[in-house]
N, C-alpha and C positions, 0 to 999 in steps of 0.2 A: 601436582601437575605444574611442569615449568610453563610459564609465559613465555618467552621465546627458545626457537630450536635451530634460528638460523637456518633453517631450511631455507628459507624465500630471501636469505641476501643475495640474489640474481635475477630475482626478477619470477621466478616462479613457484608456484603453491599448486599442493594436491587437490585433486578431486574424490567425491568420494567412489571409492573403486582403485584408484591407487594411482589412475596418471598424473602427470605433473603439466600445468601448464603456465602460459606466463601471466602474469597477475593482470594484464593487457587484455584478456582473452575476452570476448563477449560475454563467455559465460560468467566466470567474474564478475564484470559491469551489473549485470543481470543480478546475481544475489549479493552486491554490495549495495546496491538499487534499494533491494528488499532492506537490506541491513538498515540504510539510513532512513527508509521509510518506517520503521519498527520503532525505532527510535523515537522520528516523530510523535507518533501513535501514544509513545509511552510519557511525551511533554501534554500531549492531547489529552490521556488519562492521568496526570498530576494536577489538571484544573480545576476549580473547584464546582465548576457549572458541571462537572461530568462524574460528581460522585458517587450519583446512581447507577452511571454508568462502567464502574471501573469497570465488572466483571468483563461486561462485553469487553470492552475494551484490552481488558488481558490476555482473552477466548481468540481478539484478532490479532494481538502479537504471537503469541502462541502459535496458531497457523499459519503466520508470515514465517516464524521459524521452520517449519513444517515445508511451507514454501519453498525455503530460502536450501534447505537437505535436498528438494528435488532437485533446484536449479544447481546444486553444484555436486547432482549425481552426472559418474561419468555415462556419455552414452555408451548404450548396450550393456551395463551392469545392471541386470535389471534383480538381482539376486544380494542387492547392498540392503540390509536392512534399515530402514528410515520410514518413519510416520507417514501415513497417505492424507491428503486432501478428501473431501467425500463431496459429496451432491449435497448435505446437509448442510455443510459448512456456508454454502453460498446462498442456501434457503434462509441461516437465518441473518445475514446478510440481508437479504428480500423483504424477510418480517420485521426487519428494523428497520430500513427504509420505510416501509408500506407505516408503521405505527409510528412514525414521529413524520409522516407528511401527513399523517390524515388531522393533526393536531397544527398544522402546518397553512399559513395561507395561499390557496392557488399561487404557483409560481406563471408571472406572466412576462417576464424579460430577465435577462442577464442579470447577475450580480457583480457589484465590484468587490475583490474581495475586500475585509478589513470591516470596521465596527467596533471592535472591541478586539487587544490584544490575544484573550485564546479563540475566537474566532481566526483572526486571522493563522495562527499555529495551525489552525484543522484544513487551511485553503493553502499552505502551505505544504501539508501530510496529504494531499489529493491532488498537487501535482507532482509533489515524488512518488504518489502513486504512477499518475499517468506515465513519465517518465519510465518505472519498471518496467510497465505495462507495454509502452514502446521497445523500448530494449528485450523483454522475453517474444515478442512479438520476431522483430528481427534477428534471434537466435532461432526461433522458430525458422528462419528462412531457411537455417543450414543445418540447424541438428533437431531433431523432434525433441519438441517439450508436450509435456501431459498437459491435453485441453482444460483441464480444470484448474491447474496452473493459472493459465491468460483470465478464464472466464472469471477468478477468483479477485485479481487485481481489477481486470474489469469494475465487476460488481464494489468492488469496497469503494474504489475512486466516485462512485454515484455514493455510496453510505458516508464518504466522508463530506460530499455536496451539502447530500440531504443533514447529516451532523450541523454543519458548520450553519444550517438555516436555524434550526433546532439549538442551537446555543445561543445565535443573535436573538430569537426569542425569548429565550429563558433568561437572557441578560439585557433583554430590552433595549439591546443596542441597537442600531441605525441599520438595515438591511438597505445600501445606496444601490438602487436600480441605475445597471447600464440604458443612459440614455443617449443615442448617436446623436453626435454631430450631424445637421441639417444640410445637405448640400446646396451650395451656395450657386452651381454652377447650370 
């Protein structure tokens, strides 16, 4: 398989379905999004504090790529073959949330992120989540994307929250509570 086909020296790349659009395109932005978030994910699972964790960890890159085939299916090819999302996916999403907060101290204020270098890696992987998350949101506005799509980015940008407490733990690092500024006025 060649690496480059010079297709896109102009500015545009296929979709899967066969249009061409400009690499500009939202939808683009949208699974380039995912792309750099996956990435993240994969600095997040090279820590050491998360070696229990790889698998998960791998199970949600995995589904990002999965993700990342819907977001750059063309619309109305709905006959492209590519890996679906399920309801399960984001349940166990849930169940790791729910078992590393209940091990977790009531959260009662904001976090700053940071503590410890791969902490902050995972507070970093949770707002390129968010970020996705905005941008399939706002493709949403104009072309439909599959709601398990959103709800999946959704849910993970909380798992990476709840992760990134769950590490400051296990590494006993400093979990710094946002404390406001007192108005003076």
């Amino acid at each position: 398989m060649k690496i480059y086909t010079k297709t896109g020296d102009k500015g545009t790349t296929s979709l899967l379905g066969g249009a061409r659009v400009s690499k500009a395109h939202i939808r683009i932005e949208a699974y380039g999004t995912v792309d750099e978030l996956n990435s993240y994910i994969g600095l997040i699972r090279d820590q050491d504090v998360n070696s229990g964790r790889r698998d998960l960890l791998k199970e949600i890159q995995d589904r990002l790529f999965t993700l990342g085939a819907e977001l750059a299916k063309e619309p109305g090819k709905d006959k492209v073959v590519k890996p679906d999302l399920h309801e399960t996916d984001i349940e166990l999403l849930e169940k790791s949330i729910d078992e590393m907060n209940d091990e977790l101290e009531p959260l009662r204020s904001f976090v700053l992120p940071g503590g410890h270098q791969s902490v902050s890696f995972c507070h970093i992987a949770r707002c390129v989540c968010r970020r996705a998350e905005r941008i399939t949101i706002a493709l949403n506005d104009s072309e439909p994307v599959d709601e398990l799509t959103i709800k999946y980015l959704n849910r993970l940008s909380d798992f990476l929250f709840t992760l990134s407490r769950k590490m400051s733990s296990e590494l006993q690092a400093e979990e710094v509570k946002w404390e406001p500024r007192k108005n003076n006025g």
